[in-house]
Steps between C-alpha positions, in 0.01 A plus 500: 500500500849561444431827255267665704774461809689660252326768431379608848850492610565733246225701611611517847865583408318859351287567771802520768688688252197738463471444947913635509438789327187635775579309837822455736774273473336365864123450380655311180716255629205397710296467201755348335531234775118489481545430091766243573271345765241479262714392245613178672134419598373540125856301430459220731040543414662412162742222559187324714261524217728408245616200692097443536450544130732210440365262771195567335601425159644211629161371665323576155792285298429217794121544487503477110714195540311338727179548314671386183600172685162480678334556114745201381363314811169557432533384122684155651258441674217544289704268245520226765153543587401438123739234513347340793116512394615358206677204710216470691265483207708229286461276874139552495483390156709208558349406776123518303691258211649283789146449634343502168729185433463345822118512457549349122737241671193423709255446272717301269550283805157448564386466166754227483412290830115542358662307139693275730168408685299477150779270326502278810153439560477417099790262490372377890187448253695363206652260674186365732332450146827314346427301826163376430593427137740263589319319777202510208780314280400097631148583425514645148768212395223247644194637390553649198869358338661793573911581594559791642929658490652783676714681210694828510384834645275294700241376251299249499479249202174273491519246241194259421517162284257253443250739287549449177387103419696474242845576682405532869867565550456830339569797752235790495699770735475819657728676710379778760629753746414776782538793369619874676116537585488140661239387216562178323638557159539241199815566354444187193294281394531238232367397335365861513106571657259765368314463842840538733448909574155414576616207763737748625288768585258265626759323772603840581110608616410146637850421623386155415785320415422130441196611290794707281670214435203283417389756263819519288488098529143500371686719226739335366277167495282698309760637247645092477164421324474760226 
């Protein structure tokens, strides 16, 4: 250091004051060149390590920097990698909801061609029976004094005369239907029948139509007389 240059300089000016006093003027000037030798060497030593001192400070400041910005780096990066799974795991769960729903679409889609198929075949049913009651219509009127009308919401009407004796203009009616099931439902009767569930139920095992009709005709004759 600078001090201790100091001080050994010091030292050295004493021992050639102490080396006048014993040797010749000869023998000291070439120890003095010898000192001044050696005091450029330690001078210029000195310059070269202070010079290195710096450049080494220098490197530490840039080292310190560098690992500062490499630290600041590192922390980006570990942000953006958070960032990223994150990314990656609100796609995945989109993608599970987007499939979720497609599957859901799917179903719904099936589900609904299977009711499309159902309601089909029932009103495909429906109407083949409508069908047969209206080619039935010229045999009822003949046989058994019976008109049979196609009202709203595609009911039939069936309306007898010539039962009760006393007024055989008299209508006895009932009107019936197809239901959502595709069973034959009476929707009125009148004058009203104790025994029409039974006939209903019974048409709907038997499927026997003209023996329905019959029956409620039997009915109603029976009901003129009391």
């Amino acid at each position: 250091t600078e001090d201790e240059i100091t001080l050994f300089e010091r030292e050295m000016k004493e021992f050639w004051t102490k080396l006048k006093s014993i040797h010749g003027t000869e023998q000291i000037n070439q120890t003095l060149a010898l000192r001044d030798s050696c005091k450029e060497s330690i001078k210029a030593l000195s310059e070269k390590w202070s010079k290195k001192l710096k450049e080494g400070d220098l490197m530490i400041d840039k080292i310190e920097q560098y690992s500062n910005e490499i630290l600041q780096q590192s922390q980006h990066i570990s942000e953006n990698q958070e960032h990223l799974t994150e990314i990656i795991s609100n796609l995945n769960q989109e993608e599970q909801q987007k499939k979720d729903l497609t599957d859901s679409i799917q179903e719904l889609k099936e589900e609904l061609m299977k009711k499309k198929e159902i309601i089909s075949s029932k009103n495909k049913a429906a109407k083949e029976r409508m069908e047969r009651l209206c080619k039935s219509k010229l045999l009822f009127e003949e046989r058994l004094g019976l008109e049979i009308r196609r009202i709203h919401n595609e009911q039939l009407q069936f309306v007898f005369r010539h039962i009760d004796h006393k007024d055989p203009d008299k209508p006895y009616v009932f009107t019936l239907s197809i239901n959502e099931q595709g069973d034959y439902e009476v929707t009125s009767c009148t004058p009203p029948l104790d025994c029409i569930e039974e006939f209903q139920l019974k048409v709907r095992e038997t499927n026997n139509f003209s023996a329905f009709v019959a029956n409620i005709r039997k009915a109603f004759t029976a009901l003129s007389y009391k």
